[in-house]
KOLLO-118972 format. One record per residue: residue number from 1; residue in three letters; y, x, z of N, C-alpha, C, O in turn. Coordinates in Angstrom, 1 decimal. Example, Ala and Ser with C-alpha at 12.3 -4.5 7.8 and 13.67 -1.06 7.14 Angstrom:
residues 2
seq:type:n.y:n.x:n.z:ca.y:ca.x:ca.z:c.y:c.x:c.z:o.y:o.x:o.z
1:ALA:-5.7:13.2:7.8:-4.5:12.3:7.8:-3.3:13.2:7.8:-3.3:14.2:8.5
2:SER:-2.2:12.8:7.1:-1.1:13.7:7.1:0.0:12.9:7.9:1.1:13.4:8.0
This chain:
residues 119
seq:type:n.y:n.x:n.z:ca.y:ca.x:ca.z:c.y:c.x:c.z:o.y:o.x:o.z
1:UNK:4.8:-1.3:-4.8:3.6:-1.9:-5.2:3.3:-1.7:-6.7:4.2:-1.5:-7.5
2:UNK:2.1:-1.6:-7.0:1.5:-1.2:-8.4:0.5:-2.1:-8.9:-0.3:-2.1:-7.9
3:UNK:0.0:-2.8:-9.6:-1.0:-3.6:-10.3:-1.9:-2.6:-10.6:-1.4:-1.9:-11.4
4:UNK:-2.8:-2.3:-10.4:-3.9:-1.4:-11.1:-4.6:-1.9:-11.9:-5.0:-1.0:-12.6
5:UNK:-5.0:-2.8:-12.3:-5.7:-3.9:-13.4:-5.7:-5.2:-12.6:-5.2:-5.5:-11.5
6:UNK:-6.5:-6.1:-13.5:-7.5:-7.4:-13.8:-8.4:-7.2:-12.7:-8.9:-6.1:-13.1
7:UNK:-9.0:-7.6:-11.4:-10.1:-7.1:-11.0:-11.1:-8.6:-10.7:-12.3:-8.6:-10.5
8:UNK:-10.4:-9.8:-10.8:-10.4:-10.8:-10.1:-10.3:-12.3:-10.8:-9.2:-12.7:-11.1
9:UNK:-11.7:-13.2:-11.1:-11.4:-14.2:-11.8:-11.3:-15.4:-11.0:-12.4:-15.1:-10.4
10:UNK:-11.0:-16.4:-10.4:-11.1:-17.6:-9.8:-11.5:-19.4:-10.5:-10.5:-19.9:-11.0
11:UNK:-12.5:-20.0:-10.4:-11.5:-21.2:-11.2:-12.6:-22.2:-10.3:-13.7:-22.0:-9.9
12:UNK:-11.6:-23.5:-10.1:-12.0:-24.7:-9.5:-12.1:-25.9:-10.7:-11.3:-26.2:-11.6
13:UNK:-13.4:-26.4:-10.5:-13.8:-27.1:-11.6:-14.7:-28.4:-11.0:-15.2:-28.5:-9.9
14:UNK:-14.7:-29.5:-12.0:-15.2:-30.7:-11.3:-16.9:-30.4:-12.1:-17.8:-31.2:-11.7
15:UNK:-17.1:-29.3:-13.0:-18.3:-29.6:-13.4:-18.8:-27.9:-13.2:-19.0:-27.0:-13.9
16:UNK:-18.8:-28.2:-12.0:-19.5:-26.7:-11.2:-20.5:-26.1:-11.9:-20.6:-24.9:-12.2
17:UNK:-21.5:-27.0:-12.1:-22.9:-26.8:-12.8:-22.3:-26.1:-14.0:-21.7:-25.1:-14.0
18:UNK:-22.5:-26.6:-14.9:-21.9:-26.6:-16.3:-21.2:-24.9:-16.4:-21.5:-24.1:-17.3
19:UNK:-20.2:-24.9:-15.2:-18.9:-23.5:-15.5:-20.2:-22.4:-14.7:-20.4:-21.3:-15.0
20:UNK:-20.5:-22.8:-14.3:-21.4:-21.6:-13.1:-22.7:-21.0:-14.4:-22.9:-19.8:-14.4
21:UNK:-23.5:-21.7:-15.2:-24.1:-21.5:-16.0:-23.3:-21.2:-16.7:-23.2:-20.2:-16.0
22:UNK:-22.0:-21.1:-17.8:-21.3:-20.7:-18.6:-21.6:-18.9:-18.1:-22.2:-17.9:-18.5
23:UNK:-20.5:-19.3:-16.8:-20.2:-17.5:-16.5:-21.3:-16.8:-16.6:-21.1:-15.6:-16.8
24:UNK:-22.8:-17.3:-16.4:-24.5:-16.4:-16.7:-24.6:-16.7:-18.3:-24.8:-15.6:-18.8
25:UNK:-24.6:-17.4:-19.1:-24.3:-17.2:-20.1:-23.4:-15.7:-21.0:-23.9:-15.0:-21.9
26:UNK:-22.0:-15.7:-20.2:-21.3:-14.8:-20.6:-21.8:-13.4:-20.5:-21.3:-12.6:-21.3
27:UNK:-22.6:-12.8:-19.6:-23.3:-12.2:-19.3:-23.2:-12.1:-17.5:-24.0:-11.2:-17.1
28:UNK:-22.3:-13.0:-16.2:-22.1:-12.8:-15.4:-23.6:-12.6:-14.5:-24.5:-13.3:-14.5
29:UNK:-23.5:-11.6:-13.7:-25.0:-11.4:-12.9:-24.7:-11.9:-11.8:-24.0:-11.3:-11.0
30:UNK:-25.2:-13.5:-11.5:-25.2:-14.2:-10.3:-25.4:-13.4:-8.7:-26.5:-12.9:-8.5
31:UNK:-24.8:-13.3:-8.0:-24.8:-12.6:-7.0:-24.9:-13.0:-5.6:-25.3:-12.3:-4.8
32:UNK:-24.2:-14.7:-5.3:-24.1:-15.5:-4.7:-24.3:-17.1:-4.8:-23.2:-17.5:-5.2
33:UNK:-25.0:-18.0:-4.6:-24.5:-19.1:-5.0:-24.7:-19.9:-3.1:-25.1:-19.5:-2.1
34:UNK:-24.2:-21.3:-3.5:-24.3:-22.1:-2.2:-23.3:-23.4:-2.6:-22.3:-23.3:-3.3
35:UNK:-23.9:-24.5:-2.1:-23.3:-25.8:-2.8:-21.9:-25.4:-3.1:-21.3:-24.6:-2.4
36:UNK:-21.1:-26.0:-4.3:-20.3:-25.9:-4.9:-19.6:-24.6:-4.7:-18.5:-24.7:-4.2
37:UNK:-20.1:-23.4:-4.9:-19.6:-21.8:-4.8:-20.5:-21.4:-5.2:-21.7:-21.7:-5.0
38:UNK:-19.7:-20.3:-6.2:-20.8:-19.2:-6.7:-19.9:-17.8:-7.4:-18.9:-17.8:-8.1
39:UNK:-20.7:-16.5:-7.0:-20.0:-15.5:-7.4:-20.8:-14.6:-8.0:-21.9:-14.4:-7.6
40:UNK:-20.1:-13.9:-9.5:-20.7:-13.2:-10.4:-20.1:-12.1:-10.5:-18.9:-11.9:-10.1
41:UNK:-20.9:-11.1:-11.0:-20.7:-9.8:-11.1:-20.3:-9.5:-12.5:-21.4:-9.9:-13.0
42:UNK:-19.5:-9.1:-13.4:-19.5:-8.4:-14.6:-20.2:-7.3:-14.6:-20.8:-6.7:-13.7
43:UNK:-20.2:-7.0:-16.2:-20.6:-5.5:-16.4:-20.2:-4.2:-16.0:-20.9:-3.2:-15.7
44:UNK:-18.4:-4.6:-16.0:-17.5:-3.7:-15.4:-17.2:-3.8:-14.3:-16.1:-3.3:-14.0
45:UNK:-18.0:-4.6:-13.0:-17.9:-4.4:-12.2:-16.9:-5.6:-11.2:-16.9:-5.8:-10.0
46:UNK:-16.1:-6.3:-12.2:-15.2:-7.4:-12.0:-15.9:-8.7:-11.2:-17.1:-8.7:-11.2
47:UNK:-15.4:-9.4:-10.8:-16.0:-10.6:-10.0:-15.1:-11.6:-10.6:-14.0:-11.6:-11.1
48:UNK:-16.2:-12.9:-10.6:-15.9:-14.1:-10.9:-16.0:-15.2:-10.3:-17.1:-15.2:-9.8
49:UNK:-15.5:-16.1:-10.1:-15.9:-17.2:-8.4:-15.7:-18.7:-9.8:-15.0:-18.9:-10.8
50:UNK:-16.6:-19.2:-9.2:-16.7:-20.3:-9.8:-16.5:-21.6:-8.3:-17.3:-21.5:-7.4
51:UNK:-15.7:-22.4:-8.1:-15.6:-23.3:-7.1:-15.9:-24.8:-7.8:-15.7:-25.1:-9.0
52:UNK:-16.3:-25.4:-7.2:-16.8:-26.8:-7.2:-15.6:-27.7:-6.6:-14.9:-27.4:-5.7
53:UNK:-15.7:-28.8:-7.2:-15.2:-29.8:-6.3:-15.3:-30.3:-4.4:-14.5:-30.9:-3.7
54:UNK:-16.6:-29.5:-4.0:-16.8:-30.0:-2.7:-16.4:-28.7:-2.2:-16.9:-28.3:-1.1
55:UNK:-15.7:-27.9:-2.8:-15.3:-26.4:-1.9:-13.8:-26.5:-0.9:-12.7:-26.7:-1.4
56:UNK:-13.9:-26.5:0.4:-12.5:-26.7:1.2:-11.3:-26.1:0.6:-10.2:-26.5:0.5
57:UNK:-11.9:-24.8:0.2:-10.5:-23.9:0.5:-9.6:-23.4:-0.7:-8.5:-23.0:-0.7
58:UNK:-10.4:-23.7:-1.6:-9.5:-23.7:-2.7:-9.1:-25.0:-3.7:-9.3:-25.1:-4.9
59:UNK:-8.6:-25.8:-2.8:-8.1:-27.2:-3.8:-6.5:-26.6:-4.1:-5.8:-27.6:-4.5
60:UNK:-5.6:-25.2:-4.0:-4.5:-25.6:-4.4:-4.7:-24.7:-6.1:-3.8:-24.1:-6.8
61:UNK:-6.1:-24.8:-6.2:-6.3:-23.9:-7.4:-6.0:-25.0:-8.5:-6.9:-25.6:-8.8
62:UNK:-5.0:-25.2:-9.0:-4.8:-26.8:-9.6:-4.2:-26.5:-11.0:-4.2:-27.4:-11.9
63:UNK:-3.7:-25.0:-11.2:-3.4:-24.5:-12.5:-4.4:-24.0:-13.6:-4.0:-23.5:-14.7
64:UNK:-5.4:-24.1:-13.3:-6.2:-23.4:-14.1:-7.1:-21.9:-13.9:-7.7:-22.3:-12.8
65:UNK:-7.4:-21.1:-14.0:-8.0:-20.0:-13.9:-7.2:-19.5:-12.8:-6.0:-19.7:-12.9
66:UNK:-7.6:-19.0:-11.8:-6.7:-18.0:-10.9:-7.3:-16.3:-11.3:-8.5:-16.0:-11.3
67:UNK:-6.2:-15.6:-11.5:-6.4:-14.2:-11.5:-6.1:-13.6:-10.3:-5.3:-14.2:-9.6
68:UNK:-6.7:-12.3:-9.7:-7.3:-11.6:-9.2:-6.0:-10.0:-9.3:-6.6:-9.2:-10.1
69:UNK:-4.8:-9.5:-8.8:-4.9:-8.5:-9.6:-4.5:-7.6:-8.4:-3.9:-7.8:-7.3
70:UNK:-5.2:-6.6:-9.1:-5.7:-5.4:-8.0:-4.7:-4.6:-7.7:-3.8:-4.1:-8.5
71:UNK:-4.9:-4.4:-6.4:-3.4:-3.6:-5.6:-4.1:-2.6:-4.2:-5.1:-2.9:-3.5
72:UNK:-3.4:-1.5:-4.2:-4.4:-0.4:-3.0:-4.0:-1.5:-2.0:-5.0:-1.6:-1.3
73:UNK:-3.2:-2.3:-1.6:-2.9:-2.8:-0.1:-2.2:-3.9:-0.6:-1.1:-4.0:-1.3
74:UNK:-3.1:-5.1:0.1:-2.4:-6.5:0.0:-1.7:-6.6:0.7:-0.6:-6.8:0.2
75:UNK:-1.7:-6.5:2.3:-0.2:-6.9:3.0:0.7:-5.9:2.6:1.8:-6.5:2.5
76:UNK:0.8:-4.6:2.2:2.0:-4.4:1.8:2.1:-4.7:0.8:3.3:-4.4:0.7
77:UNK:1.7:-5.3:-0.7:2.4:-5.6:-1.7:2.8:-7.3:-1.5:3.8:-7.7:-2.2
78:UNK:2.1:-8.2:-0.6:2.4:-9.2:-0.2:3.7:-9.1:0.4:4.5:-9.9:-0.2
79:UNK:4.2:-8.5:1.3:5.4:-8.1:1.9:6.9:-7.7:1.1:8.0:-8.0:1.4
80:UNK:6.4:-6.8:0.2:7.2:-6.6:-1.2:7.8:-8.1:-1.9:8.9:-8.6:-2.1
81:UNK:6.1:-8.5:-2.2:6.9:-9.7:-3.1:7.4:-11.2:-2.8:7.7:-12.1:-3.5
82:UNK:7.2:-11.0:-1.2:7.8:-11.7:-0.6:9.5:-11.3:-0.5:10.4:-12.1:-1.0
83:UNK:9.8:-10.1:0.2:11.3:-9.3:0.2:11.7:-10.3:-1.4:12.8:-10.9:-1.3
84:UNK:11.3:-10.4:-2.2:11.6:-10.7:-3.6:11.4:-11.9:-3.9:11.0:-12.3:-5.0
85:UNK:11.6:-13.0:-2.7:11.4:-14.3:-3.3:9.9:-15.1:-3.7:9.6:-16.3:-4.0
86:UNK:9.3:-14.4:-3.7:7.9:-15.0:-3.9:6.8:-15.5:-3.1:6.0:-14.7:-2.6
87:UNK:6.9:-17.2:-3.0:6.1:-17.4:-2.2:4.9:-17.6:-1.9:4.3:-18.4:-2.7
88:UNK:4.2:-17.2:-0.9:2.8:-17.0:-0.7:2.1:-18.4:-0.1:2.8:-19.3:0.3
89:UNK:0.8:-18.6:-0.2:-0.1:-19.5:0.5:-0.4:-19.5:2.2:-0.6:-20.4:3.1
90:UNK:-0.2:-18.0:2.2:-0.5:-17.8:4.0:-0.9:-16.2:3.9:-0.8:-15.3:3.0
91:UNK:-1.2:-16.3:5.1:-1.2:-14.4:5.3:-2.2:-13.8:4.7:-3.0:-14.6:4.2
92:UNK:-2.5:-12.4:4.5:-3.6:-12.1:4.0:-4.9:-12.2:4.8:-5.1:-12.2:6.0
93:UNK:-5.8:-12.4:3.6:-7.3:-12.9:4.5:-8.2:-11.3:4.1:-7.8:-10.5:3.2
94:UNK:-8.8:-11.1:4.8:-10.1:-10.3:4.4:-11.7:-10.8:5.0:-12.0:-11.8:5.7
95:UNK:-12.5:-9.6:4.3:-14.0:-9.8:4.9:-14.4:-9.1:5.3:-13.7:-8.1:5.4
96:UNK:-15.4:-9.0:5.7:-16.1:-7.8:6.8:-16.5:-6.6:5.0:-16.5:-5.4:5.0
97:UNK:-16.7:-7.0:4.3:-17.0:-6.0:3.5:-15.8:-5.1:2.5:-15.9:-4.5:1.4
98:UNK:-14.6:-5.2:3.4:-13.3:-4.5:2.9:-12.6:-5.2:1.8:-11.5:-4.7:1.3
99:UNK:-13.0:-6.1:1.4:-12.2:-7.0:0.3:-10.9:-7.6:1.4:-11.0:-7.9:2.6
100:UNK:-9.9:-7.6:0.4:-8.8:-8.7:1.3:-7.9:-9.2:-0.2:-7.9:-8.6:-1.3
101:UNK:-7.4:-10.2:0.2:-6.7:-11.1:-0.7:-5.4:-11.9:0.0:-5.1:-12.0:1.2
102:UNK:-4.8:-12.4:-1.3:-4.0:-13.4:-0.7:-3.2:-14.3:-2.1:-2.5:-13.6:-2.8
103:UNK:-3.3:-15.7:-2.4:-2.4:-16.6:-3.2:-1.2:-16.7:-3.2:-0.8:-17.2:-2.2
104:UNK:-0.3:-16.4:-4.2:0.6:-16.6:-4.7:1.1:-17.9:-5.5:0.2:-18.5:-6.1
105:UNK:2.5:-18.5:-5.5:2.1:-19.1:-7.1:3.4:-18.1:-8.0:4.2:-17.6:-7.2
106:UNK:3.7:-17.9:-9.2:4.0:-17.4:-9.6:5.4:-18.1:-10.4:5.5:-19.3:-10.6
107:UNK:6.5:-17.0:-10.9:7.8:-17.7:-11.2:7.2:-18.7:-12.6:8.1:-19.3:-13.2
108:UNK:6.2:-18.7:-12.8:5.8:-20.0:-14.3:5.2:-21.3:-13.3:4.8:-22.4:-13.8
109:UNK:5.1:-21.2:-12.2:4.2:-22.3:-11.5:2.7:-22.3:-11.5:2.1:-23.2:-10.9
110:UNK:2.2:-21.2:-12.3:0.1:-20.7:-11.9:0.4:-20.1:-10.4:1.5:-19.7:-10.0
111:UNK:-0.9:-20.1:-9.7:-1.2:-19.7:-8.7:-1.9:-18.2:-9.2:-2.6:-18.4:-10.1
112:UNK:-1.9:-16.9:-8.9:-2.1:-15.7:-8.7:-2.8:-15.4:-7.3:-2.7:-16.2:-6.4
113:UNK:-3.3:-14.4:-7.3:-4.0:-13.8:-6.5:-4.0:-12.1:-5.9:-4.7:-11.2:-6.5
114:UNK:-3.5:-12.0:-5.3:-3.3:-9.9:-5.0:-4.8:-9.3:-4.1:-5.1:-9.6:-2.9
115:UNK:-5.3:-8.6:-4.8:-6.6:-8.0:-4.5:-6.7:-6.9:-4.4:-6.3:-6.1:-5.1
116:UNK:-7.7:-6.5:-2.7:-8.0:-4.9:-3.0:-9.4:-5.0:-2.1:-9.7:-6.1:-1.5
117:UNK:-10.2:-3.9:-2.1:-11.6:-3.5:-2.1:-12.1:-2.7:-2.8:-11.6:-2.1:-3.7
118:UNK:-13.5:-2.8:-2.3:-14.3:-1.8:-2.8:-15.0:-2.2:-4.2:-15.9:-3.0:-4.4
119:UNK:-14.2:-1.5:-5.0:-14.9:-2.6:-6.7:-15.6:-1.5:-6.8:-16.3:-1.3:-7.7
């Protein structure tokens, strides 16, 4: 398994409003929004997920920012760093639009993220 970059921002916040306007501020080009979810596009191409408090699926985001880091194949690098002690949230997920993912938390106790798709 290889890190290829940064591709991937996450963060769960109680003032959804507030962080979701920040990231359009920063220059993010809103691309999706829907009660407490919203995702932005960078310039380079990167994505940014802003979560709200009323979002199901990401409450174990509890450390702060979750990173995103890009890998050609999540189940096998999931598999690797599993072989290696590191434990995961659950299996890899994907979407119909070739993205797949999957949470980590990492040997400092942040939660991580292993990403691949069409960036």
């Amino acid at each position: 398994m290889r890190v290829r970059g940064l591709a991937w921002l996450g963060t769960r916040t109680d003032r959804f409003e507030a962080m979701r306007d920040f990231v359009e501020l920063l220059g993010g080009e809103r691309l999706h929004e829907e009660p407490d979810f919203a995702v932005f596009r960078l310039e380079n191409g990167d994505k940014v997920e802003v979560f709200g408090p009323g979002d199901p699926w990401h409450g174990f985001f509890t450390t702060g920012p979750v990173v995103g880091l890009l890998v050609d194949d999540v189940p096998a690098a999931q598999a690797e760093l599993e072989a290696a002690g590191v434990g995961f949230f659950g299996s890899p997920e994907s979407a119909d639009d070739g993205f797949a993912w999957s949470p980590f938390r990492g040997p400092d106790g942040n939660v991580y993220e292993l990403v691949s798709g069409p960036f």
